[in-house]
N, C-alpha and C positions, 0 to 999 in steps of 0.2 A: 515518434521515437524509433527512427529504423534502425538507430544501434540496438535497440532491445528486440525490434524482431528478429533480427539477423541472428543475436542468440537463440532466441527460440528454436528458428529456424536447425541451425546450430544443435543444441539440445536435443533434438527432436530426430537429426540423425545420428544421433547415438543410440538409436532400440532401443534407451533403457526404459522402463516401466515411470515413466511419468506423468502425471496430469497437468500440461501445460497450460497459464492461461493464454487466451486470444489475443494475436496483437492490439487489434481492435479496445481490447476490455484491460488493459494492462490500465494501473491504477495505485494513487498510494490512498490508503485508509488510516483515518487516523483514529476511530473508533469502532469497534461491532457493535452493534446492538443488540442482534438476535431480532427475535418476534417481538414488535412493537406496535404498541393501542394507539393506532388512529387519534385518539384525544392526544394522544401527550405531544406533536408533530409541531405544534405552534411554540407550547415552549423549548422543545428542542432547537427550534430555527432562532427563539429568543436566545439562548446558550453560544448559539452561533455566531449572533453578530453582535454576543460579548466577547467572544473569545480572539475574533479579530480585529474588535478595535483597537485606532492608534498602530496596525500595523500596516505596512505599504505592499504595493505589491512587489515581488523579490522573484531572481532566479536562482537553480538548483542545478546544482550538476549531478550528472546520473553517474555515478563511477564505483565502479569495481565490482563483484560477485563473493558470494558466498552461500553459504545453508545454516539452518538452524536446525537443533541445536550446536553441528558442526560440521564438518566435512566428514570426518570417520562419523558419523549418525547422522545423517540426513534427513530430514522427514520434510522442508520447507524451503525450496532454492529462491535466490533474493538477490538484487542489483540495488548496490546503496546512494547513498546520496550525498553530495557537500553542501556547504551554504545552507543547511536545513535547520538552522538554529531556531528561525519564524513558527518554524512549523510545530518544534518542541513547544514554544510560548501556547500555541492556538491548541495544539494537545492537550496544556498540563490545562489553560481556560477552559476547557471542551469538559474535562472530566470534571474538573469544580461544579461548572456548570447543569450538568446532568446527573450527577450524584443525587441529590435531592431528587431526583425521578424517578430512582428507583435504580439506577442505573451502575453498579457499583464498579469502584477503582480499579485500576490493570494492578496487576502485585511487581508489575515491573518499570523501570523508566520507559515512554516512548522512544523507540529507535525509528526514523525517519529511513524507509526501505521499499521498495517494489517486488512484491513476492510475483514469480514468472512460473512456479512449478509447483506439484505436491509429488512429495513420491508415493507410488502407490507399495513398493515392495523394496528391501533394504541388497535385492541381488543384482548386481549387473550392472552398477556404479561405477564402478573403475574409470569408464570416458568421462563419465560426467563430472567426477572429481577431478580428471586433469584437465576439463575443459573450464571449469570454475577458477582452478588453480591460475590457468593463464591467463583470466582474464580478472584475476582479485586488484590490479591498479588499473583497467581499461577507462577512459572513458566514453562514454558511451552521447556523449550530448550534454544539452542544456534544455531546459523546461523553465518557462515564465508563471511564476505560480500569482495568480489574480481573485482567485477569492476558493473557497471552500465550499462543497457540493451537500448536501442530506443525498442518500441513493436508496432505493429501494429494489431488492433483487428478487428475482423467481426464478426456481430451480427448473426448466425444462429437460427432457433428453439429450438435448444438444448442448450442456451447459445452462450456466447460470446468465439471463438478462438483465441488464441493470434501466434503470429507468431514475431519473434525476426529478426528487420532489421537492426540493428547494434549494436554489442558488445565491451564497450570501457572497457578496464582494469583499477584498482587504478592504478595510477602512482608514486610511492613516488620518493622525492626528490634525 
């Protein structure tokens, strides 16, 4: 995705006080977990490849920026998505899925998004709101989306590393 590095990139000279992620580790998530029990791992991967069945594999266009909760409050900078309707499907299955785990529901609908920042302080924004502003209709590419990942992360100094514990495919009907 080098239109997403190029924002980084982007972002990043602006000075402002942000926690950018890595081009490299740039990613959409469509659950957190948190800290999770090694037992439960099997049925989690079962959850997964209900949640994707009957769908095919689809592509995504990467388009436009913004933050949440909004641009005057910032706390989370984000590149959205088109064509992500699949992805809502495998969401709203994911959390049916995993609820009985212990696992409990988002209080919000999934929005299909690529979080690139965190701010760390709410001063010195000014660039980075009109660098977001100009680029709220950009597109940024297209992305083949082919199956859905389980990831498991550890916090290092250098950031967070991800490591991939199971890989479930779309499955169409």
């Amino acid at each position: 995705m080098a239109g997403v590095e190029a924002l980084l990139r982007e972002l990043s000279e602006t000075g402002a006080p942000l926690k950018l992620v890595r081009g490299e580790l740039v990613h959409l998530t469509m659950k957190f977990l948190g800290d999770t029990q090694e037992a439960l791992v099997p049925r989690i991967v079962t959850a997964m490849h209900h949640a994707v069945e009957g769908i095919s594999p689809f592509s995504v266009r990467i388009v436009g920026t913004g933050a949440f909760p909004s641009l005057r409050r910032m706390n989370v900078l984000w590149v959205g998505m088109e064509g992500g309707e699949p992805l809502r499907d495998i969401a709203r299955r994911l959390e049916e899925g995993i609820e009985p785990l212990g696992f409990p529901r988002e209080n919000r609908e999934f929005s299909p998004h690529i979080t690139v920042a965190r701010v760390k302080s709410g001063q010195g924004l000014d660039a980075v709101r009109k660098l977001l502003e100009s680029r709220a209709k950009h597109s940024f590419g297209e992305v083949r989306v082919d199956s859905v990942r389980l990831k498991k992360s550890i916090l290092t100094p250098q950031g967070p590393e991800y490591f991939t514990v199971e890989e479930v495919p779309l499955r169409p009907v």
